[in-house]
C-alpha angles and dihedrals in degrees: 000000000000131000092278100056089045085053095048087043093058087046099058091048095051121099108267093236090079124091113227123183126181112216120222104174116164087180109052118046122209100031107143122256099243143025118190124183140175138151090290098060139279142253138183113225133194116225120206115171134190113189096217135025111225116241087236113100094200085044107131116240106209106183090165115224105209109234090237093051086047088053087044092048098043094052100042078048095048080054090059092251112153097241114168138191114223107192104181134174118178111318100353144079137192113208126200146141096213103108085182093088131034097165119077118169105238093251078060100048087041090051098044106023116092131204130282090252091053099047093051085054101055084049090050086049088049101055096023097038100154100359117137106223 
């Protein structure tokens, strides 16, 4: 699996009441990879995928933020914008919204990353936050 099929993946779990649109912009570098929106609220996320974690637990995790997708995420975030990292590998996804680190050991993205099913839901909880279904 790459980055596209995970992404392809999130988007065919997620409620149908939320908008998802995947961004595909050749002019202007460091635009996230995703917004999602819904009567709840929105956010833009960031996806950076690795197809396999290593079995080392002191192994270095390296996603590579782009300097100009860290500048993009910090200022739509200094305007109060929700903007989201999702660093994934397999089955699994660390969400944040910190752009100051892209590299986790894998103790650390074992420790801090959550499952498929949970980060749909924050998603879900983003863009649907107190909507009744």
């Amino acid at each position: 699996m790459n980055e596209t099929e995970f992404i392809s993946k999130i988007h065919k779990r997620l409620n149908p009441k939320i908008y998802r649109w995947k961004i595909n912009d050749r002019y202007h570098g460091g635009i996230p990879d995703t917004f999602y929106s819904g009567p709840g609220g929105f956010c833009f996320v960031e996806y950076k995928y690795l197809p396999k974690l290593p079995k080392k637990c002191t192994t270095l995790l390296k996603f590579k933020l782009t300097k100009q997708q860290q500048a993009w995420l910090d200022k739509q975030s200094s305007f109060g914008l929700s903007v989201y990292t999702a660093f994934a590998v397999e089955e699994r996804v660390l969400f944040t919204d910190n752009f100051t680190t892209s590299e986790f050991t894998v103790q650390e993205f074992e420790e801090f990353a959550v499952t498929v099913q949970q980060f749909t839901e924050i998603l879900t909880s983003i863009c649907l936050n107190n909507v009744k279904n």
